[in-house]
Structure formats: C-alpha cells, structure tokens
C-alpha positions in Angstrom: 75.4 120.0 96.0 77.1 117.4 93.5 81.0 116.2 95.1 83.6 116.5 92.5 86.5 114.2 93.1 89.7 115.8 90.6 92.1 113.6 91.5 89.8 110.9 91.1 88.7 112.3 87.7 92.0 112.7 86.6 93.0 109.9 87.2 90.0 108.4 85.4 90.9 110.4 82.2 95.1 109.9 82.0 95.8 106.8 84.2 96.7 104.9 81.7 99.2 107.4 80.2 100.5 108.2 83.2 101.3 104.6 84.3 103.0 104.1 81.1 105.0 107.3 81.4 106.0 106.3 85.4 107.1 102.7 83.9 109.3 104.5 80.5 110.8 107.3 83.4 111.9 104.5 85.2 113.4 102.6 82.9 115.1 105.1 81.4 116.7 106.2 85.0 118.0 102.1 85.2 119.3 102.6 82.1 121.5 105.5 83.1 122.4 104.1 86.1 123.5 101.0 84.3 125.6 103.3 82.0 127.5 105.2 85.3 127.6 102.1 86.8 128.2 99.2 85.0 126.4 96.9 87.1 123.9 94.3 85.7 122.2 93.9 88.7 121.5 97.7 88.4 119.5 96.7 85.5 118.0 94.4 86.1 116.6 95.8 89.8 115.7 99.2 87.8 113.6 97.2 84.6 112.2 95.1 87.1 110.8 98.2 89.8 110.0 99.7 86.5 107.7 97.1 85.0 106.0 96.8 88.9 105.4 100.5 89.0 103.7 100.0 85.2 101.7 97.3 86.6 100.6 99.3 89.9 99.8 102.1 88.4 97.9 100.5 85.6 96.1 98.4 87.9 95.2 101.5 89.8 94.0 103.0 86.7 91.9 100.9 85.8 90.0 100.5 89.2 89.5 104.4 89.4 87.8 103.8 85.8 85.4 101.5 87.5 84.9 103.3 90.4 84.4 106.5 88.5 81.8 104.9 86.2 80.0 103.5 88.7 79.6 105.8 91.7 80.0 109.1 90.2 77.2 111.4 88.7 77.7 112.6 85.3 
C-alpha cells in the first residue's frame, strides 16, 4: 500500500501562493493597525513580521517541493 502525504502534497502544489498570500494578509493587518494607531513603529514591526513570514513560508515551500520530488512515488 502506497502512503499519501495531503498536507505534504498540498503544500507541494500551492506553497508558493500561499506564502505570498500569509506575507500580503499580514501586511495588510500592519497597515490597518498603522491607520487605528498611528504608530510607525507599528509599521514597521507589522511589514517587517510580514516579509519574515513570506520568507518562512516560502522557504518551507520550496523544501516540501524537494522533498516531494524526491521521496514520493508518482
């Protein structure tokens, strides 16, 4: 019997878009909290966790891509 890993075959499949989508929701949230606020250092904090959480996730991504490639039947 053949393992089938969804999670990591999803991730395979939208990483990318869903790094890029964690990274704009984020952004978009220090954005709005910079507009209630008025703090810069709001900003900055929130576009900074933002692009960290792009990077992360991305980075994730792309190692599930190899990992899928590599080890998992097709």
């Amino acid at each position: 019997m053949v393992k089938t890993y969804p999670a990591v075959l999803l991730m395979a499949s939208h990483g990318r878009r869903i790094a890029i989508g964690a990274g704009i929701v984020l952004a978009l949230l220090a954005l709005v909290l910079f507009g209630v606020g008025r703090e810069p250092v709001t900003l900055v904090v929130g576009l900074s966790v933002a692009l960290v959480v792009w990077a992360a996730l991305r980075l994730a991504a792309e190692l599930i891509e190899v990992v899928a490639e590599t080890l998992l039947p097709r």
